[in-house]
mmCIF file as Biopython writes it, N, C-alpha, C and O atoms, coordinates in Angstrom:
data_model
#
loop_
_atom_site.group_PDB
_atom_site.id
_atom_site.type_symbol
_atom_site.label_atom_id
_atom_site.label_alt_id
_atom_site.label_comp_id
_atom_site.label_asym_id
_atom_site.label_entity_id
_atom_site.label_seq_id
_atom_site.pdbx_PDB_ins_code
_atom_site.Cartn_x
_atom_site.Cartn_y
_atom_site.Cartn_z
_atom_site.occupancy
_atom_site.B_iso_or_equiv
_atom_site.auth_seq_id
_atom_site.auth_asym_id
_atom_site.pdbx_PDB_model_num
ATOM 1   N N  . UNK A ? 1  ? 60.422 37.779 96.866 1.0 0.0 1  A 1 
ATOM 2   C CA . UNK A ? 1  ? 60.439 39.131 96.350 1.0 0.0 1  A 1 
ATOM 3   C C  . UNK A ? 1  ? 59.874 39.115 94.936 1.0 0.0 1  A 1 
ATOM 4   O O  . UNK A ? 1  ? 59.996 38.192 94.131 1.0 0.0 1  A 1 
ATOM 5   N N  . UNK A ? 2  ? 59.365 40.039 94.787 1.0 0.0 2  A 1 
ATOM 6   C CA . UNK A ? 2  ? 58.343 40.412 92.978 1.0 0.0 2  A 1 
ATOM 7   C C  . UNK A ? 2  ? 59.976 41.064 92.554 1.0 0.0 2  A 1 
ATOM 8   O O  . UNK A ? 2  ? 60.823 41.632 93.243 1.0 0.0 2  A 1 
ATOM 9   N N  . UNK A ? 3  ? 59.933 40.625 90.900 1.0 0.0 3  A 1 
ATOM 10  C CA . UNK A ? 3  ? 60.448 41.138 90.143 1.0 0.0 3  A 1 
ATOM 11  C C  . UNK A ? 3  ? 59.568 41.465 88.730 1.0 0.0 3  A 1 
ATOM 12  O O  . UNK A ? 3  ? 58.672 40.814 88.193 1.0 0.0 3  A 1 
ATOM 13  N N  . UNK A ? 4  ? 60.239 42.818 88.338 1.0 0.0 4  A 1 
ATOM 14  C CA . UNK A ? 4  ? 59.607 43.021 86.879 1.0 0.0 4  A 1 
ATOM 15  C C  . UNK A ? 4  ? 60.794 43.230 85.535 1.0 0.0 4  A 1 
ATOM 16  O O  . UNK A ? 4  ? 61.656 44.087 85.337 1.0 0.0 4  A 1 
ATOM 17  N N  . UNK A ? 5  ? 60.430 42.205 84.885 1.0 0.0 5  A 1 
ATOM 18  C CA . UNK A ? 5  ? 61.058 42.219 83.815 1.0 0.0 5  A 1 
ATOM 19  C C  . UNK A ? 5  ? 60.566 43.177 82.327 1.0 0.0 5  A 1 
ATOM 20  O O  . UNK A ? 5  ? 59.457 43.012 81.819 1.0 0.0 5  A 1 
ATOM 21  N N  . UNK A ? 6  ? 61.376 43.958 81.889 1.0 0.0 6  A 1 
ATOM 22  C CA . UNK A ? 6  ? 60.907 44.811 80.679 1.0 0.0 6  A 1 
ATOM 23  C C  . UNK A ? 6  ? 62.051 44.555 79.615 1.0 0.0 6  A 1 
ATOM 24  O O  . UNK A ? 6  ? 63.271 44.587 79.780 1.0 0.0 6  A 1 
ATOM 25  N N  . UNK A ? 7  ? 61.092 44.213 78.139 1.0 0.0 7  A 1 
ATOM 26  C CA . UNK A ? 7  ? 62.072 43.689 77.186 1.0 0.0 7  A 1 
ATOM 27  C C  . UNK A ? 7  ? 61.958 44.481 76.286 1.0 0.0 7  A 1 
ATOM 28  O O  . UNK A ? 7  ? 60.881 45.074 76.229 1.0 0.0 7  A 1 
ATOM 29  N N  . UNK A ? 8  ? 62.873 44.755 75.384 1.0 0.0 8  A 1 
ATOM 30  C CA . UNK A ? 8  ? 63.428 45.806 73.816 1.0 0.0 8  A 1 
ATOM 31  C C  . UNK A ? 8  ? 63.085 44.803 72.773 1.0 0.0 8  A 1 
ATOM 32  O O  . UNK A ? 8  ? 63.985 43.973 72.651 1.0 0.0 8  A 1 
ATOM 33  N N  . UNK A ? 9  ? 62.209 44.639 72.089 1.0 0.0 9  A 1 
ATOM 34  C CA . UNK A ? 9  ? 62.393 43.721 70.946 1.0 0.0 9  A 1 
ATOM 35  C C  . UNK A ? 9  ? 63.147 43.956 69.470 1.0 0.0 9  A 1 
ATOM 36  O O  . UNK A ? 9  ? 62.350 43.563 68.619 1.0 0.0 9  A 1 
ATOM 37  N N  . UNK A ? 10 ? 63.943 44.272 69.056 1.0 0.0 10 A 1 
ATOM 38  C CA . UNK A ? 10 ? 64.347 44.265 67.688 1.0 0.0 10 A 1 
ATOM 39  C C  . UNK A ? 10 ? 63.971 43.240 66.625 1.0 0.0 10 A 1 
ATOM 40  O O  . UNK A ? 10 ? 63.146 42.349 66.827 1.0 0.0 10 A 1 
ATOM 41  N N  . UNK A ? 11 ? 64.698 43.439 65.358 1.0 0.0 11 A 1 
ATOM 42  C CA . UNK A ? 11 ? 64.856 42.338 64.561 1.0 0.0 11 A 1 
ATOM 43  C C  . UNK A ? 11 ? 65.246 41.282 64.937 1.0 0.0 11 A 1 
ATOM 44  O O  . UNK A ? 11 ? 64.647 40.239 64.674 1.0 0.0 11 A 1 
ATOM 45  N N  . UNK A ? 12 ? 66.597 41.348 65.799 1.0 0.0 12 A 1 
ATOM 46  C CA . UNK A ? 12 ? 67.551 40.172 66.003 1.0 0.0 12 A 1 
ATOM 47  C C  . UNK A ? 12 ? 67.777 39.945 67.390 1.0 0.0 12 A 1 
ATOM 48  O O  . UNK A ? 12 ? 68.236 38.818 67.577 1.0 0.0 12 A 1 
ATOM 49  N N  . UNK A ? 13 ? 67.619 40.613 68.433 1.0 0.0 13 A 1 
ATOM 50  C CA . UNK A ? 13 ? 67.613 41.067 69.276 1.0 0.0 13 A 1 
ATOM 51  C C  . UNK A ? 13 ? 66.501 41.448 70.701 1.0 0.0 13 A 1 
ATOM 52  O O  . UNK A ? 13 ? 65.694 42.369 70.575 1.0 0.0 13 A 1 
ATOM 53  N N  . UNK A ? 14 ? 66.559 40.796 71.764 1.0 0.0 14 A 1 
ATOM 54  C CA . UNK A ? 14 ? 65.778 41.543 72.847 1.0 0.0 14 A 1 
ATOM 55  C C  . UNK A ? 14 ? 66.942 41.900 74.185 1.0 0.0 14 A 1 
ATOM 56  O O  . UNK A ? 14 ? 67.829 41.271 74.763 1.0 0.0 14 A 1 
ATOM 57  N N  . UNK A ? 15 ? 66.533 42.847 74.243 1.0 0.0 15 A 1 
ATOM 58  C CA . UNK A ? 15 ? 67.724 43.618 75.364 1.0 0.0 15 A 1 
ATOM 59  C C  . UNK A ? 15 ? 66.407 43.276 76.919 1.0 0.0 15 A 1 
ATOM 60  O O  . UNK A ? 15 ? 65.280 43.768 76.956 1.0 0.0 15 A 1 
ATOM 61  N N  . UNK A ? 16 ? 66.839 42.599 77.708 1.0 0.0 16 A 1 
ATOM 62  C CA . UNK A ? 16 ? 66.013 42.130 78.903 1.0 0.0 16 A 1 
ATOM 63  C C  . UNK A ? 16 ? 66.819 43.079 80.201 1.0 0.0 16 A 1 
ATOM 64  O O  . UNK A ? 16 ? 68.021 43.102 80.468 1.0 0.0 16 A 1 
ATOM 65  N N  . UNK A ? 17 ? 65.816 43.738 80.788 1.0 0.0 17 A 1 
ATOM 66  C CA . UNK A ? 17 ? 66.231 44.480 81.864 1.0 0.0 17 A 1 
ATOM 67  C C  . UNK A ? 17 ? 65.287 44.092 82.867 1.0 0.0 17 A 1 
ATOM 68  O O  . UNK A ? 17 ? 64.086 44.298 82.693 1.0 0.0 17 A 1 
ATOM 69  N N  . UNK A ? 18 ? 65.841 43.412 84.163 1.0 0.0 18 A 1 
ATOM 70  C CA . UNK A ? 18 ? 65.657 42.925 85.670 1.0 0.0 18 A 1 
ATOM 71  C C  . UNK A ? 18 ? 65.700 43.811 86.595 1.0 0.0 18 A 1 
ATOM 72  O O  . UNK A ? 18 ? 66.805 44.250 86.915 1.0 0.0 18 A 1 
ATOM 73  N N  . UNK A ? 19 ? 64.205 44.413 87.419 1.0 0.0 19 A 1 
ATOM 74  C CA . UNK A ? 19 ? 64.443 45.354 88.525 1.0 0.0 19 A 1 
ATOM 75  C C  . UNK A ? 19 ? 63.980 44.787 89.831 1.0 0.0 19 A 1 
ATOM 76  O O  . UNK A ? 19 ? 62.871 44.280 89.664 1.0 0.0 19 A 1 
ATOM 77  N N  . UNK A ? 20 ? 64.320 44.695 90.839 1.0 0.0 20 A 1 
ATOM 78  C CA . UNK A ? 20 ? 62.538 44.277 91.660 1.0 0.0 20 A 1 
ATOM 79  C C  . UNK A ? 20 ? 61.997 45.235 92.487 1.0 0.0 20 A 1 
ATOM 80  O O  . UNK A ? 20 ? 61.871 46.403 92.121 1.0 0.0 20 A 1 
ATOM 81  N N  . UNK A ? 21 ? 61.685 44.858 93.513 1.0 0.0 21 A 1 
ATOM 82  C CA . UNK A ? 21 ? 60.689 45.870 94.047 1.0 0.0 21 A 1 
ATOM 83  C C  . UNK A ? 21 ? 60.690 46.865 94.532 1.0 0.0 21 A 1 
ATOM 84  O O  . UNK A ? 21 ? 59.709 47.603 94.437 1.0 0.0 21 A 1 
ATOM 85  N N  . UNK A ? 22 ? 61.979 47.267 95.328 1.0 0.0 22 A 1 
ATOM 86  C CA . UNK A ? 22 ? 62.965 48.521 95.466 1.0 0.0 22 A 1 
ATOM 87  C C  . UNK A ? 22 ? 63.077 49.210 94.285 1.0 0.0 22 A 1 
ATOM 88  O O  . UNK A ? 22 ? 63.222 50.391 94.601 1.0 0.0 22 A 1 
ATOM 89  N N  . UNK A ? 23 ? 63.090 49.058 92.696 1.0 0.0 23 A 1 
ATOM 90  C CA . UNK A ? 23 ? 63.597 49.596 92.121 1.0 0.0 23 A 1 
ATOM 91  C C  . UNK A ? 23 ? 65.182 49.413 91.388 1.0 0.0 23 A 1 
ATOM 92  O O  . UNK A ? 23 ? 65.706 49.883 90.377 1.0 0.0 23 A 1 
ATOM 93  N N  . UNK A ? 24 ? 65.678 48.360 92.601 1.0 0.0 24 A 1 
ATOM 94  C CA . UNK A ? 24 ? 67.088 48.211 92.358 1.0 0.0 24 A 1 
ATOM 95  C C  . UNK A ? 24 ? 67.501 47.013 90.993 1.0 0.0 24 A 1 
ATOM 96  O O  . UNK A ? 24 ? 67.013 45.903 90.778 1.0 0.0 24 A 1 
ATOM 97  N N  . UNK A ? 25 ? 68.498 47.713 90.295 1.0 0.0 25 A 1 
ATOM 98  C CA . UNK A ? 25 ? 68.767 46.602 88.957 1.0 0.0 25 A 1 
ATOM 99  C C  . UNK A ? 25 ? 69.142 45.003 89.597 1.0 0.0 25 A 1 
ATOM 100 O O  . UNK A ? 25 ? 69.457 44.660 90.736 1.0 0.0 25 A 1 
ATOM 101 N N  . UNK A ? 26 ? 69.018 44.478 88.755 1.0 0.0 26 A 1 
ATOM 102 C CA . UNK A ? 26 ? 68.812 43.148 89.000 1.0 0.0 26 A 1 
ATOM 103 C C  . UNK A ? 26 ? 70.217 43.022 88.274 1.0 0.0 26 A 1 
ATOM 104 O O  . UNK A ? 26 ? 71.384 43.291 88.559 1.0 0.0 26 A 1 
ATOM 105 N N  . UNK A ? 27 ? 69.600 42.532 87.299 1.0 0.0 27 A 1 
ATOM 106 C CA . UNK A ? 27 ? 70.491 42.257 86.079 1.0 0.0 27 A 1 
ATOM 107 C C  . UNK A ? 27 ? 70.297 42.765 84.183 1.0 0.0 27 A 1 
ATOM 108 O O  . UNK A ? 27 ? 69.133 43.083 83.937 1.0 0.0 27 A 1 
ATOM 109 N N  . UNK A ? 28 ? 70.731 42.806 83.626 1.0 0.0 28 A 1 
ATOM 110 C CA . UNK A ? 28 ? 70.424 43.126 82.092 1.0 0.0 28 A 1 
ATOM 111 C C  . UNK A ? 28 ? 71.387 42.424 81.346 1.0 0.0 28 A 1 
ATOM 112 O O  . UNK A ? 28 ? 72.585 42.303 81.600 1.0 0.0 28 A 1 
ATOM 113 N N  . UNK A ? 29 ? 70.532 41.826 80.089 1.0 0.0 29 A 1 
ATOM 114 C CA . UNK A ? 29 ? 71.374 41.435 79.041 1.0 0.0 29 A 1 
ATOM 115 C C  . UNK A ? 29 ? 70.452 41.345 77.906 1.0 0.0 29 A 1 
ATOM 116 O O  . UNK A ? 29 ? 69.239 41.545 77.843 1.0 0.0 29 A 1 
ATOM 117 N N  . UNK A ? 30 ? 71.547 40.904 76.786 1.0 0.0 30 A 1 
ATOM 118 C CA . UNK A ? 30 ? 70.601 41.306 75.303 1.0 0.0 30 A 1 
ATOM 119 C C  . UNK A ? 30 ? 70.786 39.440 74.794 1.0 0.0 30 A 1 
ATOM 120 O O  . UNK A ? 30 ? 71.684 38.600 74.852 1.0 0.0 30 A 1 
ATOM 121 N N  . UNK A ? 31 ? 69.594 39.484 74.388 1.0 0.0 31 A 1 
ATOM 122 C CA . UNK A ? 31 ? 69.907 37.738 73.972 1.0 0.0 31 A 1 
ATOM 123 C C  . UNK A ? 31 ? 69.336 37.875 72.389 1.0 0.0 31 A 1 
ATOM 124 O O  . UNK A ? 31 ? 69.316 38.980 71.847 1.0 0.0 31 A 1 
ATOM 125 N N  . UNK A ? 32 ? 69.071 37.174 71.990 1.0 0.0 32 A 1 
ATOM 126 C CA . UNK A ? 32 ? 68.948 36.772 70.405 1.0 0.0 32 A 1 
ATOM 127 C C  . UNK A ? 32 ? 67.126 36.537 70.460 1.0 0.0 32 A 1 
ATOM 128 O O  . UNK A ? 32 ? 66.582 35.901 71.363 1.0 0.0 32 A 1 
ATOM 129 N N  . UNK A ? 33 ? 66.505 37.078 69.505 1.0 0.0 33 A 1 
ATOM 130 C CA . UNK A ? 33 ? 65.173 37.366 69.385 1.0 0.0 33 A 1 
ATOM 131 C C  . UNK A ? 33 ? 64.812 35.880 69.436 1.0 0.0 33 A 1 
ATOM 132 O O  . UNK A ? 33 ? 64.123 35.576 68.462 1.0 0.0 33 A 1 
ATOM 133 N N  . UNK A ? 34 ? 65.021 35.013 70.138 1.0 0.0 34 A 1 
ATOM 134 C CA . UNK A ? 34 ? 64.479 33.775 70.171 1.0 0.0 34 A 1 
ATOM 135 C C  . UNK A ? 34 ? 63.652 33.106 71.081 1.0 0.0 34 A 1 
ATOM 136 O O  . UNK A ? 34 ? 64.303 32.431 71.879 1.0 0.0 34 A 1 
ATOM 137 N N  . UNK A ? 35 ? 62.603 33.070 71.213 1.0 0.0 35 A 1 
ATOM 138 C CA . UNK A ? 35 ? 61.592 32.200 72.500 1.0 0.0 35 A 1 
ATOM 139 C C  . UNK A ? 35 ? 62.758 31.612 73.459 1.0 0.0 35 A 1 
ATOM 140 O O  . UNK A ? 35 ? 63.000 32.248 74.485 1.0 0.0 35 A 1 
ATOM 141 N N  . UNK A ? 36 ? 63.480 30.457 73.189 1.0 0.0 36 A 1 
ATOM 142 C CA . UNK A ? 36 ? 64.467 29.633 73.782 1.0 0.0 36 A 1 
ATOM 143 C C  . UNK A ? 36 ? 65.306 30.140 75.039 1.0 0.0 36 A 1 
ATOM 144 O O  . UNK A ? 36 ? 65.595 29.787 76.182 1.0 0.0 36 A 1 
ATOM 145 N N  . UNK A ? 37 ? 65.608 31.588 73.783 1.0 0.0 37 A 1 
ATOM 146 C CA . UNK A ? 37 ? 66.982 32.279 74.409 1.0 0.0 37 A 1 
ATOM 147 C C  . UNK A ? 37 ? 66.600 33.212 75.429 1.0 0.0 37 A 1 
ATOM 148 O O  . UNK A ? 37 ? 67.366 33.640 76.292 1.0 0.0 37 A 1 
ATOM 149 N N  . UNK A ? 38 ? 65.168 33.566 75.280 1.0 0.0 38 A 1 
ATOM 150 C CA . UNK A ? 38 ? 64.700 34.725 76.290 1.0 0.0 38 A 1 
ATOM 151 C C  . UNK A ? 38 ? 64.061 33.675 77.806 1.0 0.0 38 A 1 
ATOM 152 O O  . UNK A ? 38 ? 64.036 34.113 78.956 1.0 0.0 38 A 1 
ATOM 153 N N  . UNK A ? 39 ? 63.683 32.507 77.461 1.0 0.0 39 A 1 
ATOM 154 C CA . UNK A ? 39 ? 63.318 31.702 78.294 1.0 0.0 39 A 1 
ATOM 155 C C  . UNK A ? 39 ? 64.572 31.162 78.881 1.0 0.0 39 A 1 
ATOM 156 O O  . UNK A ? 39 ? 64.484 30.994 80.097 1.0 0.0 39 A 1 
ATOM 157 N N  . UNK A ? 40 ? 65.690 30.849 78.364 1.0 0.0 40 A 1 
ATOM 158 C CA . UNK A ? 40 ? 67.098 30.590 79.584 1.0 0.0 40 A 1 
ATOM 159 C C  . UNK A ? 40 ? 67.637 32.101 80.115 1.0 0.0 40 A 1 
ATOM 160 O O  . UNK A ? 40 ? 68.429 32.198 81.052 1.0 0.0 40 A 1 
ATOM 161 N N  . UNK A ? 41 ? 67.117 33.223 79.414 1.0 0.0 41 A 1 
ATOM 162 C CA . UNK A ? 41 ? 67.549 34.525 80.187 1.0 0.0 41 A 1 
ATOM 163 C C  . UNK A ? 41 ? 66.777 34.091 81.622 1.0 0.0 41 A 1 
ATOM 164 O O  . UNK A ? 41 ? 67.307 33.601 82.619 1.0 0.0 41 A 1 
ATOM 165 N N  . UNK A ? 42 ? 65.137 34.478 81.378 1.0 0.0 42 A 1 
ATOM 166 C CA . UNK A ? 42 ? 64.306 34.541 82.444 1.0 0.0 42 A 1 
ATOM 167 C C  . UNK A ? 42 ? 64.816 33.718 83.845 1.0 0.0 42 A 1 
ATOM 168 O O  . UNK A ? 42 ? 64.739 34.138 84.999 1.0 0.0 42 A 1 
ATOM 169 N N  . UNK A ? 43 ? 65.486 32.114 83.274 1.0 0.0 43 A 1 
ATOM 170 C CA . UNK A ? 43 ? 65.549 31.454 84.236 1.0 0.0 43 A 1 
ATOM 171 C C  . UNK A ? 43 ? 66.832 32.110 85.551 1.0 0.0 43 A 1 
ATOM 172 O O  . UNK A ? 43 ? 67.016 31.811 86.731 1.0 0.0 43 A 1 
ATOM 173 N N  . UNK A ? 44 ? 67.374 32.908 84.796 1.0 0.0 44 A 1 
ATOM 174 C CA . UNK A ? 44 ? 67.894 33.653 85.891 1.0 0.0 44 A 1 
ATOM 175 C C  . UNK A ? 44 ? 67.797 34.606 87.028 1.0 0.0 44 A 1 
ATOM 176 O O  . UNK A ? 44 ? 68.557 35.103 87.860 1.0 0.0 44 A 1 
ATOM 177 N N  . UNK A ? 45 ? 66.479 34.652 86.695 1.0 0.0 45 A 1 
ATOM 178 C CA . UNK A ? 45 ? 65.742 35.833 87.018 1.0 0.0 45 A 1 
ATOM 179 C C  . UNK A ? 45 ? 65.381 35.117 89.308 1.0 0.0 45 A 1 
ATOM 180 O O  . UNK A ? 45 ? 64.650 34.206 89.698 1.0 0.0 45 A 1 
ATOM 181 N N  . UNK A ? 46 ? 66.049 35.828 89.923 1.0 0.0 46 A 1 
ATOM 182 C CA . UNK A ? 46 ? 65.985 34.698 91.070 1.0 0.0 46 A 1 
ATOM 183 C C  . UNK A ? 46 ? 64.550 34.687 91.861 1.0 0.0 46 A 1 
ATOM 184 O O  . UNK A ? 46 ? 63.685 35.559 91.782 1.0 0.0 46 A 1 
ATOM 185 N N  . UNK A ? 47 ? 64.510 33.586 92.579 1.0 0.0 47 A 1 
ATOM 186 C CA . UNK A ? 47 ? 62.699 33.052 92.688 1.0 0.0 47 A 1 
ATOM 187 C C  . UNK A ? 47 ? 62.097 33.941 93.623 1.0 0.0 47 A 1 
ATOM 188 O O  . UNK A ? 47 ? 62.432 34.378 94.724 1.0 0.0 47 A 1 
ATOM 189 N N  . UNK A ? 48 ? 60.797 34.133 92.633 1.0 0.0 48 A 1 
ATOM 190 C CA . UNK A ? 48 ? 60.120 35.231 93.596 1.0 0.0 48 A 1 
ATOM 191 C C  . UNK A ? 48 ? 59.030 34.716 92.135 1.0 0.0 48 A 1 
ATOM 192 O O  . UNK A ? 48 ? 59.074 33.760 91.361 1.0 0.0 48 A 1 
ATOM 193 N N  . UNK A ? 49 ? 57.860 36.230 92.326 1.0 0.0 49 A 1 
ATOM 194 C CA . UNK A ? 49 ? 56.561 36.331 91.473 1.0 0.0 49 A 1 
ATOM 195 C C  . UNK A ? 49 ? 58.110 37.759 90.433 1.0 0.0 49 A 1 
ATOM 196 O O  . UNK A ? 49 ? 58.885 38.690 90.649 1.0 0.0 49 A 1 
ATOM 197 N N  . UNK A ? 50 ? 57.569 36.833 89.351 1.0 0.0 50 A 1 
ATOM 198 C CA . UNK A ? 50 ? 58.402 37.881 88.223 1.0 0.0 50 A 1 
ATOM 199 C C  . UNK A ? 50 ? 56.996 38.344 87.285 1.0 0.0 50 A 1 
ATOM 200 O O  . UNK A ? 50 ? 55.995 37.629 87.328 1.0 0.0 50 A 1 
ATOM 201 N N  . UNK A ? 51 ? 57.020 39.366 86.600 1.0 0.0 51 A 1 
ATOM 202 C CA . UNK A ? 51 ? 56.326 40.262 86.018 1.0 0.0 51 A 1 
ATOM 203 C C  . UNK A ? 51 ? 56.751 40.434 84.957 1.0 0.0 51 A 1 
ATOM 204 O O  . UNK A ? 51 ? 57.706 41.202 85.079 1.0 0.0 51 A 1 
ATOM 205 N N  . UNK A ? 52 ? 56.548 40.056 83.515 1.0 0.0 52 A 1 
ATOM 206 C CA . UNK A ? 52 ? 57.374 40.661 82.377 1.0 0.0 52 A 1 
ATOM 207 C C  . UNK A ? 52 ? 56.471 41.231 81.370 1.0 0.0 52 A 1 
ATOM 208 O O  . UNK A ? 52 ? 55.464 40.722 80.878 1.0 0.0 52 A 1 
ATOM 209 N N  . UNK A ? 53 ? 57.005 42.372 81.151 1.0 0.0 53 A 1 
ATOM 210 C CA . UNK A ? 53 ? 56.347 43.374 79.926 1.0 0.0 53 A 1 
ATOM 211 C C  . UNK A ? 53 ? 57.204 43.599 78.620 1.0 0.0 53 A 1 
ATOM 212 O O  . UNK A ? 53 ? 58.379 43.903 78.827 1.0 0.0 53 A 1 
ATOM 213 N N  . UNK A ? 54 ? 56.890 43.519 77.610 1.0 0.0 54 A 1 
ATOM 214 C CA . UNK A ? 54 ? 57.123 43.753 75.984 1.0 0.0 54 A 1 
ATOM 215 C C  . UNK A ? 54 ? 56.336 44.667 75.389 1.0 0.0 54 A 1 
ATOM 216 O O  . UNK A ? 54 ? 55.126 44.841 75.535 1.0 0.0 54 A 1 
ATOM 217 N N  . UNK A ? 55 ? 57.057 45.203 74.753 1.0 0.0 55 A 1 
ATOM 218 C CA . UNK A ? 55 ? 56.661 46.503 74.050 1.0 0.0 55 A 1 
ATOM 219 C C  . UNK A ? 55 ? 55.760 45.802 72.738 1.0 0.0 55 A 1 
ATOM 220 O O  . UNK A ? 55 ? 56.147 44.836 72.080 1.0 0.0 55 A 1 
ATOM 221 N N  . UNK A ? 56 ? 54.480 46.537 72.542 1.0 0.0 56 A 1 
ATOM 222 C CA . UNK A ? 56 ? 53.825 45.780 71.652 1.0 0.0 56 A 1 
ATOM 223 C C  . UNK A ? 56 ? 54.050 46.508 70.261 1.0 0.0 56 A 1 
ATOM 224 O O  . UNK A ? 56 ? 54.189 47.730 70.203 1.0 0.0 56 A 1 
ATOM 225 N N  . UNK A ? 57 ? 54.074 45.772 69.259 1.0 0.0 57 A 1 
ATOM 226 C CA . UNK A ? 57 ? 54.224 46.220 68.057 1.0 0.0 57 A 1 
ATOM 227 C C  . UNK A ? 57 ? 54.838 45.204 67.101 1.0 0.0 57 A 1 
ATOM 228 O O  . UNK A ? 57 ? 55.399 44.266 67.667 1.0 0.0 57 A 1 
ATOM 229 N N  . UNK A ? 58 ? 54.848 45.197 65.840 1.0 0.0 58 A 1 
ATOM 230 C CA . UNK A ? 58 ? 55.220 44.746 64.459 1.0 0.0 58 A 1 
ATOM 231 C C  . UNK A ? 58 ? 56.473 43.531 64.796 1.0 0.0 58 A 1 
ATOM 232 O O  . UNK A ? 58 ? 56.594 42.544 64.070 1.0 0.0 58 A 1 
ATOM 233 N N  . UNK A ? 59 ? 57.289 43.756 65.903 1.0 0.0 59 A 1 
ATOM 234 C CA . UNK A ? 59 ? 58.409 42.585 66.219 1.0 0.0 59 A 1 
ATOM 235 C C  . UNK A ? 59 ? 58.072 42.115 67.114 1.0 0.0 59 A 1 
ATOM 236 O O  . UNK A ? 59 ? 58.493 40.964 67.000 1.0 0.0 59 A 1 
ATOM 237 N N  . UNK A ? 60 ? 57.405 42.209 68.297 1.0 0.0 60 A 1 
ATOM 238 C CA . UNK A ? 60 ? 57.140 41.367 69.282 1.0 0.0 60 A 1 
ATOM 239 C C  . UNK A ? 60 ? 55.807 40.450 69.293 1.0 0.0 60 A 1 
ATOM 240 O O  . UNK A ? 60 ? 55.359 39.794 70.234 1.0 0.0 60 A 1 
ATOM 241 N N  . UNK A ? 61 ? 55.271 40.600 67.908 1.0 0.0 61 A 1 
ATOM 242 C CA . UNK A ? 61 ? 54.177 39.792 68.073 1.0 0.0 61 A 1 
ATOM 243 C C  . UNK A ? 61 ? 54.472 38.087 67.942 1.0 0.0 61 A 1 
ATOM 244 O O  . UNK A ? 61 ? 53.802 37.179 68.434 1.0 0.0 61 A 1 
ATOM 245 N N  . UNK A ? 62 ? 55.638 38.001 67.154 1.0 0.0 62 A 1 
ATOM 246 C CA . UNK A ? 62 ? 55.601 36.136 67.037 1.0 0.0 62 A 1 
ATOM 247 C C  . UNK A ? 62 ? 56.081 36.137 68.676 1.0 0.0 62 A 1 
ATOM 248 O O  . UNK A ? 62 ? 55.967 34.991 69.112 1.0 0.0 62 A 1 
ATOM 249 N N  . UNK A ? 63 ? 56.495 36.920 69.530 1.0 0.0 63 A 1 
ATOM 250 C CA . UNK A ? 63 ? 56.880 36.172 70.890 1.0 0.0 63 A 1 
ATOM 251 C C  . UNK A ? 63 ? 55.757 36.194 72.015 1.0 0.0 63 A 1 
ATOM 252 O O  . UNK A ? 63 ? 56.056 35.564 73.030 1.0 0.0 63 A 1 
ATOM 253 N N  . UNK A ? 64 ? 54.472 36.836 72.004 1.0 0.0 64 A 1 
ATOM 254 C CA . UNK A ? 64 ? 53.594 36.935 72.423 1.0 0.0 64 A 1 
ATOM 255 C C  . UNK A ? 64 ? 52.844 35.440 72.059 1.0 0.0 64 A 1 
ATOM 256 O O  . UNK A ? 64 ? 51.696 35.215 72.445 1.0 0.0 64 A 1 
#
């Protein structure tokens, strides 16, 4: 199954929201603006083709 992941970037903060292809929630949580921390979120994300989008602008560029 495809999933798409869409992330909130803050200062301190990315709020990660999990849907897949139905539409139906997956999962959501907010982890700490850190490469590390958003990469052990993802790994939860269960196996399929995942899709993730970030809002572009002034905070999400060091994670790009």
């Amino acid at each position: 199954m495809d999933y798409f992941v869409g992330s909130d970037v803050s200062l301190r903060t990315v709020a990660v929201c999990v849907i897949d292809t139905d539409g139906q929630h997956v999962f959501e949580r907010t982890v700490a603006c850190e490469i590390e921390d958003i990469v052990t979120c993802l790994r939860e994300v269960p196996p399929g083709q995942c899709r993730v989008g970030f809002e572009a602008g002034a905070m999400s560029q060091h994670l790009y």
